[in-house]
Backbone as numpy.savetxt, mean C-alpha at the origin, in Angstrom:
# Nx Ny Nz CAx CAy CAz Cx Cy Cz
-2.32 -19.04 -13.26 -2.27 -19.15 -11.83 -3.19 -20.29 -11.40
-2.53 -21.24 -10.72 -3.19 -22.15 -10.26 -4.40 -21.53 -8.99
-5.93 -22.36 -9.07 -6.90 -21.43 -8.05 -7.29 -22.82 -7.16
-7.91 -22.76 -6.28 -8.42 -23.62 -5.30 -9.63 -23.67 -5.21
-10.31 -24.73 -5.41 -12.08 -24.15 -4.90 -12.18 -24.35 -3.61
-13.20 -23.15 -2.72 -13.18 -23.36 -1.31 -15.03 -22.91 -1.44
-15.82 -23.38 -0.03 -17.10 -23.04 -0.82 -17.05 -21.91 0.77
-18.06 -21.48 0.48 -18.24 -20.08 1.44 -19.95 -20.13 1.35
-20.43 -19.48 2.43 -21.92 -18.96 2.54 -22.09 -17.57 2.77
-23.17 -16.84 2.00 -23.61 -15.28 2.31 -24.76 -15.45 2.30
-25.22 -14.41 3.06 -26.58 -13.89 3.81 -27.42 -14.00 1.81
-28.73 -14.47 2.25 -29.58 -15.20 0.88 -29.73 -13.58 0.15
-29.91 -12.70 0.68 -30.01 -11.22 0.15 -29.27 -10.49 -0.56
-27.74 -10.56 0.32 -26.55 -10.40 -0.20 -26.32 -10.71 -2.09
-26.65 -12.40 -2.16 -26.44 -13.26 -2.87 -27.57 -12.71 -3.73
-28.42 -12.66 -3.46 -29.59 -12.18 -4.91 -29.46 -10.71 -5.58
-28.42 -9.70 -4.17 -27.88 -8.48 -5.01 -27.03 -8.80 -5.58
-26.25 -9.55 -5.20 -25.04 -9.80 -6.19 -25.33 -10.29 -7.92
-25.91 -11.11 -7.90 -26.61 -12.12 -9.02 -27.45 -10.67 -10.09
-28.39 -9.85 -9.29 -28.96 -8.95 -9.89 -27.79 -8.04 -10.47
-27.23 -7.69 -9.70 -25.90 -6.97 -10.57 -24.52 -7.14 -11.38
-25.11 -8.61 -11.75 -23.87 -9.86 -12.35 -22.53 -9.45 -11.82
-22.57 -9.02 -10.87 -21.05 -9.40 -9.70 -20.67 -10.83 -10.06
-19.60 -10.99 -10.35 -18.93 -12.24 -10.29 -18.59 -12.76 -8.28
-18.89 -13.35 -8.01 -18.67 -13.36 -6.40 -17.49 -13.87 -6.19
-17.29 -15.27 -6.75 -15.81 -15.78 -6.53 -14.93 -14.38 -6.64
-14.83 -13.69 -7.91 -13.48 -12.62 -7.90 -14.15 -11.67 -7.10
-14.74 -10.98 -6.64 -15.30 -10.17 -5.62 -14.49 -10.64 -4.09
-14.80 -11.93 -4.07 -14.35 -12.52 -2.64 -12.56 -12.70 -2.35
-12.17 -12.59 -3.81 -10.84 -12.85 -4.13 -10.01 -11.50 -4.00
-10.89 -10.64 -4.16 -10.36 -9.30 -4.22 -10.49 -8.63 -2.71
-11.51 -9.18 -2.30 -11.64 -8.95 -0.65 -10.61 -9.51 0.42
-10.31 -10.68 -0.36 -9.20 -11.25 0.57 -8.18 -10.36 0.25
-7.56 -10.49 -1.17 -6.09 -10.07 -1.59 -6.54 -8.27 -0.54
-7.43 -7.57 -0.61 -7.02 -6.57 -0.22 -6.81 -6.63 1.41
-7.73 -7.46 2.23 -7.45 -7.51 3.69 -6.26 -8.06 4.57
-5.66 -8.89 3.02 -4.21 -9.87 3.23 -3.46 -8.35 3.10
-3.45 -7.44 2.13 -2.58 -6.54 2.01 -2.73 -5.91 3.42
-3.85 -5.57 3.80 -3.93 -4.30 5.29 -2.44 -5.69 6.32
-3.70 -6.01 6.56 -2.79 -7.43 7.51 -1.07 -7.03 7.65
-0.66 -7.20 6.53 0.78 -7.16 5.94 1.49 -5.74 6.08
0.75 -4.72 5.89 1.30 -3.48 5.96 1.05 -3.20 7.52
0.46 -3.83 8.37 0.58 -3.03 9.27 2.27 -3.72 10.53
2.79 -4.64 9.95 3.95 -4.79 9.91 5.04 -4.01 9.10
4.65 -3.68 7.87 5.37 -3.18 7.11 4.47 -1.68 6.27
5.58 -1.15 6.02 4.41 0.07 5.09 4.93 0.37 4.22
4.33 1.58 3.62 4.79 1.60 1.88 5.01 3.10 1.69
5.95 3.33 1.15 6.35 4.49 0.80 5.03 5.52 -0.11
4.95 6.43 0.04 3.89 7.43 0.17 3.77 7.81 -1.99
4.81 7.68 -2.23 5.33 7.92 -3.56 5.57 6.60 -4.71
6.47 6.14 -4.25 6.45 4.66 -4.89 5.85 3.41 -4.62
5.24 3.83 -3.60 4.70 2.22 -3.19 5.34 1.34 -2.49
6.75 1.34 -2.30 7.42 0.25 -1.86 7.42 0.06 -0.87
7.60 -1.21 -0.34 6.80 -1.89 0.98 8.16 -2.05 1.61
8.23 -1.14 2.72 9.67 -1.15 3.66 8.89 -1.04 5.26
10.44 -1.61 6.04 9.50 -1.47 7.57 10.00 0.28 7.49
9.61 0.70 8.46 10.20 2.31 9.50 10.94 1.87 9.67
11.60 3.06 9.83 13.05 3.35 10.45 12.75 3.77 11.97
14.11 3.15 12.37 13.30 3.46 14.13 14.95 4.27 14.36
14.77 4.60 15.82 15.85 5.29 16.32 17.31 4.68 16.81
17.28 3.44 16.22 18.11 2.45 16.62 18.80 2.56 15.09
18.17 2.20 14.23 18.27 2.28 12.87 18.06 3.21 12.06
18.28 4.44 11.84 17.60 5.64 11.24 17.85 5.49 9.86
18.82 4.44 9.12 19.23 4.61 7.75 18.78 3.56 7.20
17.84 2.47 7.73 16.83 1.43 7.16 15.61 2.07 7.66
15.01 1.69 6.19 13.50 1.80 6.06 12.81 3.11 5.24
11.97 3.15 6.09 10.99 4.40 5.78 11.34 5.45 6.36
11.08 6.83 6.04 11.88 8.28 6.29 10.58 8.87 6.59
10.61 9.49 7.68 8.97 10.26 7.64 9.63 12.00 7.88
9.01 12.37 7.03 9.40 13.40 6.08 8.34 14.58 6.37
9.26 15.68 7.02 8.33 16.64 7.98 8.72 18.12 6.83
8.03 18.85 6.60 6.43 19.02 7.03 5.52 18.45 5.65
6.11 17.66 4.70 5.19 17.26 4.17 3.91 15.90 4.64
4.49 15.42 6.36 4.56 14.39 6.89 3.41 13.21 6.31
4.51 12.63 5.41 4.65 11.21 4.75 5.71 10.31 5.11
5.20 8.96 4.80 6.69 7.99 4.90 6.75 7.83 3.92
8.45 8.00 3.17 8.69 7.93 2.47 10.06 7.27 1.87
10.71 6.29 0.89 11.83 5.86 1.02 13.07 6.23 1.20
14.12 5.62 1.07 15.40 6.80 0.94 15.59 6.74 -0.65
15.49 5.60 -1.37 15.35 6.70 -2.57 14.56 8.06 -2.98
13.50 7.75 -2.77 12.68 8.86 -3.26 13.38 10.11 -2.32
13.32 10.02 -1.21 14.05 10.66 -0.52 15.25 11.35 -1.07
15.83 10.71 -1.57 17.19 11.15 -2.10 16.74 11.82 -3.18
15.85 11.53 -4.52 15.37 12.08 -5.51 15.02 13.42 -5.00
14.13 13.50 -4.35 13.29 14.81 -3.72 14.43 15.90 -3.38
15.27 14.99 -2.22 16.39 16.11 -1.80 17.12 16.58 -3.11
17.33 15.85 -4.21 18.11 16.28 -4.75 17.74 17.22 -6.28
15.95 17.00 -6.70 14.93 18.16 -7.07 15.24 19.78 -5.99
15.12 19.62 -4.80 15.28 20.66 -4.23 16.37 21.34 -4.01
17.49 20.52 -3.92 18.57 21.13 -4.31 18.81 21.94 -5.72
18.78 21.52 -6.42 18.70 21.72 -8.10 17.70 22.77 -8.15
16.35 23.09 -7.81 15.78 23.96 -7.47 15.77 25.27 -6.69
17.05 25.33 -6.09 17.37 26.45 -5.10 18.77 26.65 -6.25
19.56 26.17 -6.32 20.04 26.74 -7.43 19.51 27.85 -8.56
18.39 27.03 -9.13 18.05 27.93 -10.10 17.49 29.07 -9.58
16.97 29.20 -8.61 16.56 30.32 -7.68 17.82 31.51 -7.18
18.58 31.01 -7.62 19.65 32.01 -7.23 19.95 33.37 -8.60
């Protein structure tokens, strides 16, 4: 992966805990971004509760794209998994018979 150097400043304290606890800072700072880039991003989009996958909601215009929020376990969740689940519980009331 190609990287960029960019230079940055932290508080002189910060920087001497870091150093004392051989924190690497560059990947520290890299990991701070990648995770605040992720919030950023999901709050346009979100992620299924189970797999992870990054879908918008489903709204009431659209009820068969997206994310399924799934009562009373209330999660969002995909329509695959969705479909998996429904179809564990189905298979499960069966054997219950």
């Amino acid at each position: 992966m190609d990287k960029k150097q960019v230079m940055t400043s932290i508080d002189i304290g910060l920087h001497q805990k870091a150093k004392e606890k051989l924190l690497n800072i560059s990947g520290v700072l890299e990991n701070a971004l990648r995770e605040r880039l992720e919030k950023i991003e999901v709050t346009t989009m979100d992620k299924c509760e189970i797999c992870k996958r990054v879908l918008p909601k489903a709204t009431a215009e659209n009820p068969d794209k997206g994310l399924i929020w799934l009562n009373p376990d209330e999660i969002w969740i995909c329509p695959k998994c969705f479909s998996d689940k429904s179809r564990k519980l189905i298979a499960g009331a069966r054997h219950d018979k």
